[in-house]
N, C-alpha and C positions, 0 to 999 in steps of 0.2 A: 545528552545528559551532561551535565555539569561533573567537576570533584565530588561531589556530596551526594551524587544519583540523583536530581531531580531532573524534572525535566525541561528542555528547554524551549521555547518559541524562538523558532527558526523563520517566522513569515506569516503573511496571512493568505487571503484570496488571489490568488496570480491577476494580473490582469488578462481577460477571453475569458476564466473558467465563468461556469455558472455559480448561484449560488452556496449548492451542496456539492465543491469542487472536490472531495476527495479522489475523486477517479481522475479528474482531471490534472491533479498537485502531483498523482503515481504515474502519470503518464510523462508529464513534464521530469521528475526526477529520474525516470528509465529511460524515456529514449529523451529528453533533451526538446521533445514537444508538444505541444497539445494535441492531443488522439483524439478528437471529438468521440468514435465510437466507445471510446472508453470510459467517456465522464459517467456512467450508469456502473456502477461496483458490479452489478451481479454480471455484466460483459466481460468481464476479466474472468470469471468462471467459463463462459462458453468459448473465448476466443483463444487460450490457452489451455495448455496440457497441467494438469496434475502431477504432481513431485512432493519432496521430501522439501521440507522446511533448511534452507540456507541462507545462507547472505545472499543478496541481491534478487530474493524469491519476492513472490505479493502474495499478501495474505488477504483472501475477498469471501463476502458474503451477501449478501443481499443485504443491501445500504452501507456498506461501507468496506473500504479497500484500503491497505496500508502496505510499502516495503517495509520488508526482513534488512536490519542493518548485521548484527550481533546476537549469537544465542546466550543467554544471560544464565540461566535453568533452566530445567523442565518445560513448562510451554511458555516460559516466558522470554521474549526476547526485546531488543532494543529497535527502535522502528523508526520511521519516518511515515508522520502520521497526517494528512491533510485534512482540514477539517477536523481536526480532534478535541473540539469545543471552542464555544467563544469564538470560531471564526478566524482559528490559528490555527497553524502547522506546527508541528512539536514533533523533536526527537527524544521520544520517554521508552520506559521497559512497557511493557503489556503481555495478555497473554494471549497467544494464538488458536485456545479453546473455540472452536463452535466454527470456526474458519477455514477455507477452503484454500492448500497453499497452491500456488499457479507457477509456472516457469514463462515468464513474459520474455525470454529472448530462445522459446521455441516456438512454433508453428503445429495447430493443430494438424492432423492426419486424418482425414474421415475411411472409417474403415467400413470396407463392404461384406 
């Protein structure tokens, strides 16, 4: 976000992602590479654990996934957003309504 709160284009399509790179843009900005298994948004629902909305969390749902930068208000927060229109990345506020928050630097635990 800029001085004035808008928001900013930070990038477009990385080069490898596919078209609907969002999953691909979260993976690149978490770990620093492309996670093939993760270009699919709703795989960040299965491959990590459920948490509390922080920095550095993903915010995912089926068709689209974005990082928690800053909590702004209520559900809204400041994000790093791949794919967030137009075929751009953008760091804007949004809100984290109807979205599933994930902890991508824990490991799921299947429980028996």
């Amino acid at each position: 976000m800029d001085a004035n709160g808008n928001s900013v284009v930070v990038g477009g399509r990385p080069s490898g992602c596919p078209t609907r790179f969002c999953g691909c843009e979260a993976s690149l900005y978490v770990f620093g590479e492309i996670r093939k298994d993760l270009n699919l948004a709703s795989n960040w629902i299965r491959k990590f654990p459920r948490t509390q909305p922080a920095a550095g969390m993903v915010a995912a749902r089926s068709g689209h996934v974005f990082v928690l930068m800053s909590h702004v208000e209520g559900n809204q927060w400041l994000v790093h957003d791949g794919n967030s229109g137009g075929g751009k990345t953008r760091r804007h506020v949004r809100s984290i309504a109807g979205y599933v928050v994930v902890d991508p630097h824990a490991t799921r635990v299947a429980s028996r």
